[in-house]
PQR file of N, CA, C, O and H, with PARSE charges and radii, in Angstrom:
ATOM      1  N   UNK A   1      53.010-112.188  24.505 -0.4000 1.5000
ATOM      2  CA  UNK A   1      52.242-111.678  25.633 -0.0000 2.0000
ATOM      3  C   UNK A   1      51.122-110.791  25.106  0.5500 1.7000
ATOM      4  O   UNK A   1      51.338-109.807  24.400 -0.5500 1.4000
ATOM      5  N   UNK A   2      49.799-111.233  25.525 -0.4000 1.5000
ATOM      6  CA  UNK A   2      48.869-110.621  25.034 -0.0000 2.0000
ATOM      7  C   UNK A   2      48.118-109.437  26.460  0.5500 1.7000
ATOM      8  O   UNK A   2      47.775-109.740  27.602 -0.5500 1.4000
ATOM      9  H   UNK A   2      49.624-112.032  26.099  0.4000 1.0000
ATOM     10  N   UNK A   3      48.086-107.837  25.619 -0.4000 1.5000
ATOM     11  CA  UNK A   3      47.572-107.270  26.757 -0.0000 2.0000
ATOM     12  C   UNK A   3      46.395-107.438  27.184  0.5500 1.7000
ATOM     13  O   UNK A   3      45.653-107.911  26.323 -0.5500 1.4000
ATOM     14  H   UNK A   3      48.365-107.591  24.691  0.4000 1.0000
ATOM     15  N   UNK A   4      45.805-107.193  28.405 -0.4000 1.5000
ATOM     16  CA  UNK A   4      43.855-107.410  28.400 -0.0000 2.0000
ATOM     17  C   UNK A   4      43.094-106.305  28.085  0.5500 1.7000
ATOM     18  O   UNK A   4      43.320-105.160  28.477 -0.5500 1.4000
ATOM     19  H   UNK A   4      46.408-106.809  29.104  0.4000 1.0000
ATOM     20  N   UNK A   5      42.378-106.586  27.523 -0.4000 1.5000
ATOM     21  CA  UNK A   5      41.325-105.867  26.525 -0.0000 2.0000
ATOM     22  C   UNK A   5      41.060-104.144  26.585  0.5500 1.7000
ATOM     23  O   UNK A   5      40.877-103.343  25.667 -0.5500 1.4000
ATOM     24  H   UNK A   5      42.194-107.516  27.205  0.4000 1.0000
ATOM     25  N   UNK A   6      41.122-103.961  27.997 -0.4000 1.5000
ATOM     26  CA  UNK A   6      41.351-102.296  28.662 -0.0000 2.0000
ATOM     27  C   UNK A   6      42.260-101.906  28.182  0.5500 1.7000
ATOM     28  O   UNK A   6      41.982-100.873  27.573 -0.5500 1.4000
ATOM     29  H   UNK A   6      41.272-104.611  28.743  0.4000 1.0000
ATOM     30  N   UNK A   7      43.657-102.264  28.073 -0.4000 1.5000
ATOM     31  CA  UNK A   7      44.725-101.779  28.197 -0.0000 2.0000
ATOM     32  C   UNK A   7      45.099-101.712  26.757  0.5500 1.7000
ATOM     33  O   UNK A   7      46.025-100.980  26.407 -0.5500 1.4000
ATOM     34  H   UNK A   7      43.883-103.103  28.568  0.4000 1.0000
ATOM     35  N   UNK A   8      44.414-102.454  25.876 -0.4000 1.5000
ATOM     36  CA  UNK A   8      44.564-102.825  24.447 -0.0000 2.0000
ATOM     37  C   UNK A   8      43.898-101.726  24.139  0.5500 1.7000
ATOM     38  O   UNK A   8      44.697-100.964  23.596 -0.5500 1.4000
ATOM     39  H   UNK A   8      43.662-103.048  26.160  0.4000 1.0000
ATOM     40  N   UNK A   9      42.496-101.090  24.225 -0.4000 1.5000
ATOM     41  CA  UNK A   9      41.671 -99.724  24.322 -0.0000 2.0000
ATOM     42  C   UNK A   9      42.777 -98.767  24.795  0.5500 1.7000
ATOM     43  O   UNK A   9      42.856 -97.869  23.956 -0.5500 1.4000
ATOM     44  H   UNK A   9      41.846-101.709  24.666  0.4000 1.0000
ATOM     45  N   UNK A  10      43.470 -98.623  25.568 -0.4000 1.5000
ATOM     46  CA  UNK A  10      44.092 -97.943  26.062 -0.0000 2.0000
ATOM     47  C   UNK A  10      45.431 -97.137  25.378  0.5500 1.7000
ATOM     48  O   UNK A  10      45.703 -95.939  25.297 -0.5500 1.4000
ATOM     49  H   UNK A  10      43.406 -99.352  26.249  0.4000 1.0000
ATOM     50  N   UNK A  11      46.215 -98.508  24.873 -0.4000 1.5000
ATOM     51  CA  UNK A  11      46.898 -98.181  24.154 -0.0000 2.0000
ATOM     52  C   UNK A  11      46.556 -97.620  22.585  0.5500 1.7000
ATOM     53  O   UNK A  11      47.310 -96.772  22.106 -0.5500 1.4000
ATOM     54  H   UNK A  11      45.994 -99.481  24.939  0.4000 1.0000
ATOM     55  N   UNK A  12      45.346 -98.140  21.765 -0.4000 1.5000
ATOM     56  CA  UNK A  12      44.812 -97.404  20.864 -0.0000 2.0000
ATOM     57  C   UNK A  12      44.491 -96.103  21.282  0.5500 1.7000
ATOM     58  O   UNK A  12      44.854 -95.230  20.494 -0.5500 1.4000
ATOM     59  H   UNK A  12      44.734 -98.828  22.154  0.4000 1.0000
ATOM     60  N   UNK A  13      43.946 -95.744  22.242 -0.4000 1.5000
ATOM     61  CA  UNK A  13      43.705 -94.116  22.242 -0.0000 2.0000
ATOM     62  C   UNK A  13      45.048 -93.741  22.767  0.5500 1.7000
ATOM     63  O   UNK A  13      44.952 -93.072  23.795 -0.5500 1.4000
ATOM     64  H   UNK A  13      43.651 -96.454  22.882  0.4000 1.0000
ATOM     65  N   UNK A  14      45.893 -93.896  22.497 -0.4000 1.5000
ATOM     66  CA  UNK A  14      46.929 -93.347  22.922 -0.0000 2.0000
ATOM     67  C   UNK A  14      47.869 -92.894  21.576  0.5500 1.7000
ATOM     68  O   UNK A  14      48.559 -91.937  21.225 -0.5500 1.4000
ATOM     69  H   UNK A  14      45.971 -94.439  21.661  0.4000 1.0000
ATOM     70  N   UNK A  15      47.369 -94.430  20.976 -0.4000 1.5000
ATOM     71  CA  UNK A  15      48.180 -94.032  19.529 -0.0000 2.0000
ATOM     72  C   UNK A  15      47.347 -92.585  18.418  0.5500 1.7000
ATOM     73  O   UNK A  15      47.656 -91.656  17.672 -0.5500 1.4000
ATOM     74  H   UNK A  15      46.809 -95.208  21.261  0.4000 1.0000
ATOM     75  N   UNK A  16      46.295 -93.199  18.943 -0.4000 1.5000
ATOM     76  CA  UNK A  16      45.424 -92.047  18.091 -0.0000 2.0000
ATOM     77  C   UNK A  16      46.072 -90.683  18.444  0.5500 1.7000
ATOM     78  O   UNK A  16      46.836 -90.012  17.751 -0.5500 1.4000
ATOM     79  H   UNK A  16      46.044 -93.954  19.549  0.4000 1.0000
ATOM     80  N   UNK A  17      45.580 -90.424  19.707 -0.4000 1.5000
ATOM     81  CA  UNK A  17      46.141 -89.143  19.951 -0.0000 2.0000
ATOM     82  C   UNK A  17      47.800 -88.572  19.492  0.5500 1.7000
ATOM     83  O   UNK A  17      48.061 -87.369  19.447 -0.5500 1.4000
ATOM     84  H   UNK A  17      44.958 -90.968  20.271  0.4000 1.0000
ATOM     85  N   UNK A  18      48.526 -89.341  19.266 -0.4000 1.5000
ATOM     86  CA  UNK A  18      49.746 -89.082  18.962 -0.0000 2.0000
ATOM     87  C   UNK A  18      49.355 -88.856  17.642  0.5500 1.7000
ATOM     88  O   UNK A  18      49.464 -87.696  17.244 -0.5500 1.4000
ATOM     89  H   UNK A  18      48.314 -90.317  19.303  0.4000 1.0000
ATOM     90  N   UNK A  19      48.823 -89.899  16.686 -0.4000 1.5000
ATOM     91  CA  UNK A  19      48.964 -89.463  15.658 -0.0000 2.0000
ATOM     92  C   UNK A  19      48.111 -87.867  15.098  0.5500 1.7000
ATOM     93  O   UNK A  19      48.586 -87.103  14.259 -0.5500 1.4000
ATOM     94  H   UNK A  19      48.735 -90.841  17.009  0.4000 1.0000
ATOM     95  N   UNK A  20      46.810 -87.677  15.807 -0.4000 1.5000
ATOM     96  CA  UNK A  20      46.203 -86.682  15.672 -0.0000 2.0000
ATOM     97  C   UNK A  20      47.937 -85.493  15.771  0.5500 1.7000
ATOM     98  O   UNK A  20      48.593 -85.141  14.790 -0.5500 1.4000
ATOM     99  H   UNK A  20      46.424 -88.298  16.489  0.4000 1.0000
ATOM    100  N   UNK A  21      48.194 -85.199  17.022 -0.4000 1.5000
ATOM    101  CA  UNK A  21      49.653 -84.331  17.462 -0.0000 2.0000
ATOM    102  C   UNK A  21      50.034 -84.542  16.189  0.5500 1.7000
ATOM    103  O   UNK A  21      49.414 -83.941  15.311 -0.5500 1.4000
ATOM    104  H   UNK A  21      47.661 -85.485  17.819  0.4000 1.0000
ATOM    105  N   UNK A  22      50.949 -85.289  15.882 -0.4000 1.5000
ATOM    106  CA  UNK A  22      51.336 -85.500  14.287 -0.0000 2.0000
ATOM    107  C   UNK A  22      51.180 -84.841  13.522  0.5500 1.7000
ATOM    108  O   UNK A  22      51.936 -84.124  12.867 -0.5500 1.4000
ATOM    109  H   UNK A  22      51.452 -85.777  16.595  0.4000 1.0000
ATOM    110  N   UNK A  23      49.760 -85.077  13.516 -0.4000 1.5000
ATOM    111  CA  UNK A  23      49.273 -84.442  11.770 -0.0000 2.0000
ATOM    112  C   UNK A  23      49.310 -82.805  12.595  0.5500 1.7000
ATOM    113  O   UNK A  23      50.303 -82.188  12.208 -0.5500 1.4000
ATOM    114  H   UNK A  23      49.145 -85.659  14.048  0.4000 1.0000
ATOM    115  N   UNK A  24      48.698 -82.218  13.335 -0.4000 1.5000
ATOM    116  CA  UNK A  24      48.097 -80.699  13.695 -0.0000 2.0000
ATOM    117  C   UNK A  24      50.143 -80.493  13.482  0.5500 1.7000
ATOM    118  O   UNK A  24      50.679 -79.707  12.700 -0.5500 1.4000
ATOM    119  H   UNK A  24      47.892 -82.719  13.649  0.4000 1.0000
ATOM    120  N   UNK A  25      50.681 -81.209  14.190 -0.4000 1.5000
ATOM    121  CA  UNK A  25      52.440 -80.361  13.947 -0.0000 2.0000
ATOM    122  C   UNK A  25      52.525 -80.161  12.373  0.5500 1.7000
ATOM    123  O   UNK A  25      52.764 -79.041  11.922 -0.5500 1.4000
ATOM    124  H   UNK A  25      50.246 -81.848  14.825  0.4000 1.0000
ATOM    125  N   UNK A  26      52.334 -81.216  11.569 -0.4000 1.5000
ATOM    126  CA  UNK A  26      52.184 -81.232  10.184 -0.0000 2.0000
ATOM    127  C   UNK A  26      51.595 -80.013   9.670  0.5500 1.7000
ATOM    128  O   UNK A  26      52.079 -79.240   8.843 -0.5500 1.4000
ATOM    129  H   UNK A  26      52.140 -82.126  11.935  0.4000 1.0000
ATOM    130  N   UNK A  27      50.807 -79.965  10.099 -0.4000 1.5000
ATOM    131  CA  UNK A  27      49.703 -78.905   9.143 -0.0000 2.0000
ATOM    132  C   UNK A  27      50.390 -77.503   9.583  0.5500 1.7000
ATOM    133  O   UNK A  27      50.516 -76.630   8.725 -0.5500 1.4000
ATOM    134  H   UNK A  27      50.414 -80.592  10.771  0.4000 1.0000
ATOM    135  N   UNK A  28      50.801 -77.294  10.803 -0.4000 1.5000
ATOM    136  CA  UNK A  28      51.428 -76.268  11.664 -0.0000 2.0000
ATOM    137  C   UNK A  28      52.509 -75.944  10.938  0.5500 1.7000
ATOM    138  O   UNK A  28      52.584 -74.792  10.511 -0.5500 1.4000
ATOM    139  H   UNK A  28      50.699 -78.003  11.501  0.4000 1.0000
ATOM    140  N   UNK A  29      53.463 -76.806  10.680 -0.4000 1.5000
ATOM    141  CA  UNK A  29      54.908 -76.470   9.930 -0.0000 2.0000
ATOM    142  C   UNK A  29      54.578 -75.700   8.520  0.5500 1.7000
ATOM    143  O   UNK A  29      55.115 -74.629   8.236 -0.5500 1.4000
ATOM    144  H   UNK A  29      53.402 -77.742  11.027  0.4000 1.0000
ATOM    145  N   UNK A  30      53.424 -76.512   7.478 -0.4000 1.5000
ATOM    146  CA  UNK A  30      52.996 -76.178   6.766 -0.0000 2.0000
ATOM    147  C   UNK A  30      52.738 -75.076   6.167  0.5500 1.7000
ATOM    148  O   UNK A  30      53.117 -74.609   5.093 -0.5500 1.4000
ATOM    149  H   UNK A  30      52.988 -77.382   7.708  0.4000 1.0000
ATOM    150  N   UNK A  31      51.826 -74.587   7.242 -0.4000 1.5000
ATOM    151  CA  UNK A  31      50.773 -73.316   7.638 -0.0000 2.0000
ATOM    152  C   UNK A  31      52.685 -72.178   7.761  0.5500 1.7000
ATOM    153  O   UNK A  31      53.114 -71.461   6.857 -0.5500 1.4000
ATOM    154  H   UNK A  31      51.518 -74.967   8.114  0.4000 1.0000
ATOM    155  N   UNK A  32      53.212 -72.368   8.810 -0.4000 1.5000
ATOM    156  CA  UNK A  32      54.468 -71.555   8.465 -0.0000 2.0000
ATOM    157  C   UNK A  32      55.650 -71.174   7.588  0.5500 1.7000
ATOM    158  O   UNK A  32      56.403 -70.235   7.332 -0.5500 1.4000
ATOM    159  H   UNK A  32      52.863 -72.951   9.544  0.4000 1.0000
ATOM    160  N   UNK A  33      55.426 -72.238   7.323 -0.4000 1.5000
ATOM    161  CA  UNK A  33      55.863 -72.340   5.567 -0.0000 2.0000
ATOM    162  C   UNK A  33      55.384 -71.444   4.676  0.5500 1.7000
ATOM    163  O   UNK A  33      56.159 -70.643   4.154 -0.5500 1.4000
ATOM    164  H   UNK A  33      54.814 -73.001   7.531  0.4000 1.0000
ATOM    165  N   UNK A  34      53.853 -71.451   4.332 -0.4000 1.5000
ATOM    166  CA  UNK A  34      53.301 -70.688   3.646 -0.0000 2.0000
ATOM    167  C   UNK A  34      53.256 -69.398   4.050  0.5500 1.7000
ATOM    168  O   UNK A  34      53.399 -68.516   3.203 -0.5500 1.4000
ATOM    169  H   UNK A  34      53.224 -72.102   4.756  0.4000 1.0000
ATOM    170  N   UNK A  35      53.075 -69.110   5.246 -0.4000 1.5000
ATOM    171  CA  UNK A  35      52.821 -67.494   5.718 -0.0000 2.0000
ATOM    172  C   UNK A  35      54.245 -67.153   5.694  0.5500 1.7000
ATOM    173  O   UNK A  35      54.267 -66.042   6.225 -0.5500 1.4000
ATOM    174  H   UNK A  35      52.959 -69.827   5.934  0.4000 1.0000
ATOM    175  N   UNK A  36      55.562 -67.497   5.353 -0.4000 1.5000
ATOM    176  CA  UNK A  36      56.808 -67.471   5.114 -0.0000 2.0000
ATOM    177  C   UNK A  36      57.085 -66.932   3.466  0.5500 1.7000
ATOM    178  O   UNK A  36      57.527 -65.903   2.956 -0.5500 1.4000
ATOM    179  H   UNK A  36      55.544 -68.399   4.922  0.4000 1.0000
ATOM    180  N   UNK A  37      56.667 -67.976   3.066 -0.4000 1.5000
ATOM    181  CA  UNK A  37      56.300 -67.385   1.604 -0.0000 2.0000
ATOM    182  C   UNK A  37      55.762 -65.927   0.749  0.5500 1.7000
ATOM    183  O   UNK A  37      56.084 -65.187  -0.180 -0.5500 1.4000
ATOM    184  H   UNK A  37      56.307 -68.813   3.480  0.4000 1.0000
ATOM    185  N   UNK A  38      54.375 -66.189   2.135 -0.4000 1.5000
ATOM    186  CA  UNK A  38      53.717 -64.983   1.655 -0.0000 2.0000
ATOM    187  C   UNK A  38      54.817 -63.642   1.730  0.5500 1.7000
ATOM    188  O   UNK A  38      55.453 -62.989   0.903 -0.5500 1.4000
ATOM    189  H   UNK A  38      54.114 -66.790   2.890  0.4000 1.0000
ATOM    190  N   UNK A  39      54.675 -63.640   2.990 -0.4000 1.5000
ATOM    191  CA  UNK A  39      55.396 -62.786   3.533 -0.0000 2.0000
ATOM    192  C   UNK A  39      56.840 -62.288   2.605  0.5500 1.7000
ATOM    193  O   UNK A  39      57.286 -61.147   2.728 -0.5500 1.4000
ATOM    194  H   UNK A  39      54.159 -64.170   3.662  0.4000 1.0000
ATOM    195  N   UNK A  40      57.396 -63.189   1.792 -0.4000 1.5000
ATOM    196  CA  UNK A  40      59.017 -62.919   1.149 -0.0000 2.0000
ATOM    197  C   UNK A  40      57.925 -62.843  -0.080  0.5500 1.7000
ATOM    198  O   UNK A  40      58.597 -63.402  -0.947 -0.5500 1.4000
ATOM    199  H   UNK A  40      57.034 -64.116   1.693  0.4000 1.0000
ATOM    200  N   UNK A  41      57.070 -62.619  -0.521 -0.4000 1.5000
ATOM    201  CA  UNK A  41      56.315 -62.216  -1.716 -0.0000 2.0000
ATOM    202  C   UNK A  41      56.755 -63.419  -2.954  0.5500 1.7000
ATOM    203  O   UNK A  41      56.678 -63.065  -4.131 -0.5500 1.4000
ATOM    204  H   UNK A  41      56.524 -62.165   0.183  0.4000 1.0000
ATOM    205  N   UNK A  42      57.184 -64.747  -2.639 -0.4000 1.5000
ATOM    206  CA  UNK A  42      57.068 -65.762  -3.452 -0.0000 2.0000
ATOM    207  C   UNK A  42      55.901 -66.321  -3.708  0.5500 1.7000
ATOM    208  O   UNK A  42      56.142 -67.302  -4.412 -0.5500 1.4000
ATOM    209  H   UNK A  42      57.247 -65.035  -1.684  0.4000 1.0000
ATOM    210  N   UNK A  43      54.835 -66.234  -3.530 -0.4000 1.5000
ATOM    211  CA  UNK A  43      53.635 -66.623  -3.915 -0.0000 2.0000
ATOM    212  C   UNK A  43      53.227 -66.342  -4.955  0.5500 1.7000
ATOM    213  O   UNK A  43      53.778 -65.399  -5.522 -0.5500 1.4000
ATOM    214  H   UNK A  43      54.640 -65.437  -2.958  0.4000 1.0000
ATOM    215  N   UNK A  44      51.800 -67.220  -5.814 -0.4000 1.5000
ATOM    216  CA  UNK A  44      51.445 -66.934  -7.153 -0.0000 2.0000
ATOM    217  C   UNK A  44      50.198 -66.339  -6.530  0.5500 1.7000
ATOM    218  O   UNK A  44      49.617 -67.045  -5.705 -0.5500 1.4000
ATOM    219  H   UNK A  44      51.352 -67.986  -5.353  0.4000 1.0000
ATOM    220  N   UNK A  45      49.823 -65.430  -6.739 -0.4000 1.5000
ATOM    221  CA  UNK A  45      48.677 -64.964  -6.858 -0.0000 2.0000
ATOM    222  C   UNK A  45      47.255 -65.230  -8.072  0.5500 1.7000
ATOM    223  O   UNK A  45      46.926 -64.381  -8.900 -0.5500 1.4000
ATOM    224  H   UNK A  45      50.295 -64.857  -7.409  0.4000 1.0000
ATOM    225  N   UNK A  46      46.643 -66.465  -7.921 -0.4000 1.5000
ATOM    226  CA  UNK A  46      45.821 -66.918  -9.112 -0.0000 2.0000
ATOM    227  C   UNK A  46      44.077 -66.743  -8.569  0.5500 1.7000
ATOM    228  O   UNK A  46      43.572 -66.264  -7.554 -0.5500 1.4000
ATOM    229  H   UNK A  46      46.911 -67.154  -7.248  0.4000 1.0000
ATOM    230  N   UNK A  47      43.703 -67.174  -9.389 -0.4000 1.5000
ATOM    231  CA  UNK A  47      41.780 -67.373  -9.086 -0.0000 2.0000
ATOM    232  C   UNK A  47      41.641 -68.979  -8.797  0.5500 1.7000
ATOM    233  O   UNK A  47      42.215 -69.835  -9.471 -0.5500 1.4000
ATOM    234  H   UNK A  47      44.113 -67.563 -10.213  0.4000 1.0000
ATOM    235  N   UNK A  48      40.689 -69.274  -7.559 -0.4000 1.5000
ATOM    236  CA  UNK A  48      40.482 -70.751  -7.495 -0.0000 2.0000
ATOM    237  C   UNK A  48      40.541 -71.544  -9.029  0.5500 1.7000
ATOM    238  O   UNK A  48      41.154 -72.567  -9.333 -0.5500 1.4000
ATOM    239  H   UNK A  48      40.223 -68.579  -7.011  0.4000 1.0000
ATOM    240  N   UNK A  49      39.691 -70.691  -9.842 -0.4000 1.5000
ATOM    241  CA  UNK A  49      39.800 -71.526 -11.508 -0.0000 2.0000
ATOM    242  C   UNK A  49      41.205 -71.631 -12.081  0.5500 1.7000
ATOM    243  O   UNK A  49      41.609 -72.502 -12.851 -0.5500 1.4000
ATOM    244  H   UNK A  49      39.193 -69.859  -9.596  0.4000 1.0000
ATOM    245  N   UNK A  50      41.848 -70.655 -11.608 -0.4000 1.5000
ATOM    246  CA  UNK A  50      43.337 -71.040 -12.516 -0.0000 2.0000
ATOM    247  C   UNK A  50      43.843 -71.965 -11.605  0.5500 1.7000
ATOM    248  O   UNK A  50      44.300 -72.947 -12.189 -0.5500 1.4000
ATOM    249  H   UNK A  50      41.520 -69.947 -10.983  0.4000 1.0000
ATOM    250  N   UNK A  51      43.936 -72.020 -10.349 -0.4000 1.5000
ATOM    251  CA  UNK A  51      44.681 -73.180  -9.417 -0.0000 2.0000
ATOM    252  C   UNK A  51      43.751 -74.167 -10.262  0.5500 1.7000
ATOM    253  O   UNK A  51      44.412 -74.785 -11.097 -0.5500 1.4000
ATOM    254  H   UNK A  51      43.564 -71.222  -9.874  0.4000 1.0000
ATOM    255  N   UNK A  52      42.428 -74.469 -10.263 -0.4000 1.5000
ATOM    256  CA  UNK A  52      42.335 -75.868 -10.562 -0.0000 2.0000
ATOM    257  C   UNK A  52      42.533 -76.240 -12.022  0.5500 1.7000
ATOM    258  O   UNK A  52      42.673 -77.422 -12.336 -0.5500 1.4000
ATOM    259  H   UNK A  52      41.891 -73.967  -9.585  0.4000 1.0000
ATOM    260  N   UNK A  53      42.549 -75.292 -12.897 -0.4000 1.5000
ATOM    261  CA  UNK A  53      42.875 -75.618 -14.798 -0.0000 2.0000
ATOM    262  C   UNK A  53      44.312 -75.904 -13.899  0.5500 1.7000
ATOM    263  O   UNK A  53      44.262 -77.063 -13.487 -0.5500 1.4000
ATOM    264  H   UNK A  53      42.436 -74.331 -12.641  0.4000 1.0000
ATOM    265  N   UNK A  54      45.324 -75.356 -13.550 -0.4000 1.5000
ATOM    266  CA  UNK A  54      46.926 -75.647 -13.525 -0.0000 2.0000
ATOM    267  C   UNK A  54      46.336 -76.829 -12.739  0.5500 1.7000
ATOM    268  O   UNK A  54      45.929 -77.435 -13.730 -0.5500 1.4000
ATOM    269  H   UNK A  54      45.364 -74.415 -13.885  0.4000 1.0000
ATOM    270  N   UNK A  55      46.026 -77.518 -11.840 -0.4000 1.5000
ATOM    271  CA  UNK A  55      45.803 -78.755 -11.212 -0.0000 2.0000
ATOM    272  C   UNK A  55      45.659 -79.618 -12.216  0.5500 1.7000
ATOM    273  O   UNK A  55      46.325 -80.654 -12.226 -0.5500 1.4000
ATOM    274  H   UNK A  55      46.357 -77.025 -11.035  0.4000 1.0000
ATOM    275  N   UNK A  56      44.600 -79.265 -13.397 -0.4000 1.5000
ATOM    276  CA  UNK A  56      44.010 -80.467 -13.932 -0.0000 2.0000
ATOM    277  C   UNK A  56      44.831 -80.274 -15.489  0.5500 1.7000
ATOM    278  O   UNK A  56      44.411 -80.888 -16.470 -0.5500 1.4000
ATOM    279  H   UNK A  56      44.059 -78.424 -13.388  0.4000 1.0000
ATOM    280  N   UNK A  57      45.745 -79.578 -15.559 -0.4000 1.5000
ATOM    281  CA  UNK A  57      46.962 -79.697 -16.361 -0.0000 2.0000
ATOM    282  C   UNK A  57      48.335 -80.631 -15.866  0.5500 1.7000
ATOM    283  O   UNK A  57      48.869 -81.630 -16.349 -0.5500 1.4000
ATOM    284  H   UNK A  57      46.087 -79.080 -14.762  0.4000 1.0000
ATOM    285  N   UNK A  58      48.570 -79.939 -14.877 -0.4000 1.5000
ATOM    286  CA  UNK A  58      49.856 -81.218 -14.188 -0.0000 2.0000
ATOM    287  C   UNK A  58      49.060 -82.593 -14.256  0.5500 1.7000
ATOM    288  O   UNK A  58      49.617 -83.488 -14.891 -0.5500 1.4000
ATOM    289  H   UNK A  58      48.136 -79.128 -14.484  0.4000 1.0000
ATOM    290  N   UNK A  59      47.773 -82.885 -13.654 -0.4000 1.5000
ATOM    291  CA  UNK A  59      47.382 -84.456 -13.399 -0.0000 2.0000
ATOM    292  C   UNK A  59      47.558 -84.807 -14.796  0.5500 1.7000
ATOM    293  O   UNK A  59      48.086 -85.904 -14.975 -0.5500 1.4000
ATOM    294  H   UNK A  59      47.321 -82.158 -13.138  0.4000 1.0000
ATOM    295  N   UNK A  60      47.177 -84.002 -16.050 -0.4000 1.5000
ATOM    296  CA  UNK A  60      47.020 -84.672 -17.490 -0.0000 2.0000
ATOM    297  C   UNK A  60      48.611 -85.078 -17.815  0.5500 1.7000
ATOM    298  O   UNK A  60      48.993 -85.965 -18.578 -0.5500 1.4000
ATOM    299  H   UNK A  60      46.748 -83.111 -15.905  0.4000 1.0000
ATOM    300  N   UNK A  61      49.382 -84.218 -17.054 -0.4000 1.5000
ATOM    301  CA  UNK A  61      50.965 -84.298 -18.118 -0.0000 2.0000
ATOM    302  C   UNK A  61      51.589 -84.063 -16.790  0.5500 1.7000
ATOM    303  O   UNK A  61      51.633 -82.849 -16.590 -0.5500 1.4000
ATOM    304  H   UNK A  61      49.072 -83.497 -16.434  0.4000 1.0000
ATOM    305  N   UNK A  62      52.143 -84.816 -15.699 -0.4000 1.5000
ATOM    306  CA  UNK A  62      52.366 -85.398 -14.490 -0.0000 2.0000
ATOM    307  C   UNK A  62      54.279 -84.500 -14.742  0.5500 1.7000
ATOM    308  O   UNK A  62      54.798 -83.669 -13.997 -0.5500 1.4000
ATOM    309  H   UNK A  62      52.107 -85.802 -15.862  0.4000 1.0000
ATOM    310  N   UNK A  63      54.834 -85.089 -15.992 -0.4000 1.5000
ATOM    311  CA  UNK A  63      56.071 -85.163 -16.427 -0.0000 2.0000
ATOM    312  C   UNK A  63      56.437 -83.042 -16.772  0.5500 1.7000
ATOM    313  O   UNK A  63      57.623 -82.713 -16.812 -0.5500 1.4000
ATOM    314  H   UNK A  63      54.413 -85.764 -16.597  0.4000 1.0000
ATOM    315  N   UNK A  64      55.832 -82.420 -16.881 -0.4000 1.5000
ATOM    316  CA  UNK A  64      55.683 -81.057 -16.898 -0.0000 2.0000
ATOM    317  C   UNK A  64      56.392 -81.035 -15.788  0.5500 1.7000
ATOM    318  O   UNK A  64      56.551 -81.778 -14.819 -0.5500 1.4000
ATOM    319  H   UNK A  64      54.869 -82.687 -16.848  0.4000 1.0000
ATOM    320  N   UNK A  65      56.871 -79.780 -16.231 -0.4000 1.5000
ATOM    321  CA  UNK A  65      58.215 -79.989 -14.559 -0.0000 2.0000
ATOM    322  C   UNK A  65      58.142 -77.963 -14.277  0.5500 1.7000
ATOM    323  O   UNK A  65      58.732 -77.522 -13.292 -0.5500 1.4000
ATOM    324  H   UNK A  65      56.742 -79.177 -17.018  0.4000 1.0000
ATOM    325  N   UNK A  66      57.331 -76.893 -15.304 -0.4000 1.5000
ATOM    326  CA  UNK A  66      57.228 -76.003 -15.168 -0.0000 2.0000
ATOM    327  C   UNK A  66      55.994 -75.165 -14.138  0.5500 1.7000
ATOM    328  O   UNK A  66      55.761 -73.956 -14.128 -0.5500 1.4000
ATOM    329  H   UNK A  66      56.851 -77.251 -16.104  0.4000 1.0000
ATOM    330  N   UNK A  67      55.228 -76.415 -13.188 -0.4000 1.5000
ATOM    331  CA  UNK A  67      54.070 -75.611 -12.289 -0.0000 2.0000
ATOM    332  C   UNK A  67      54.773 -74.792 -11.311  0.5500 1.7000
ATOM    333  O   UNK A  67      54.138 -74.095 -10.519 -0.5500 1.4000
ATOM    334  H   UNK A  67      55.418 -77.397 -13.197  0.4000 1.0000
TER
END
């Protein structure tokens, strides 16, 4: 059964929007996660340059299991 063409539009913006919800819950859980962290003082405190040298150290040696 094929839907007609409106309803086919219809149902795509429907999926979209769910998935948009999705991701913003995603990012939301995330986001509390981290301010969770902060907050219990588990965080690293670095300079954008050391996050990205430690970035572009794990990508070189993936198998490093100490970041």
């Amino acid at each position: 059964m094929t839907l007609p063409l409106e309803q086919q539009e219809m149902l795509v913006q429907i999926l979209k929007k769910r998935i948009i919800e999705s991701r913003r819950d995603e990012i939301a859980s995330d986001a509390a996660a981290s301010i969770a962290e902060f907050q219990a003082g588990t965080l690293k405190f670095q300079t954008a340059a050391e996050a990205i040298q430690e970035l572009r150290e794990y990508l070189n040696n993936p198998s490093a299991t100490d970041v």
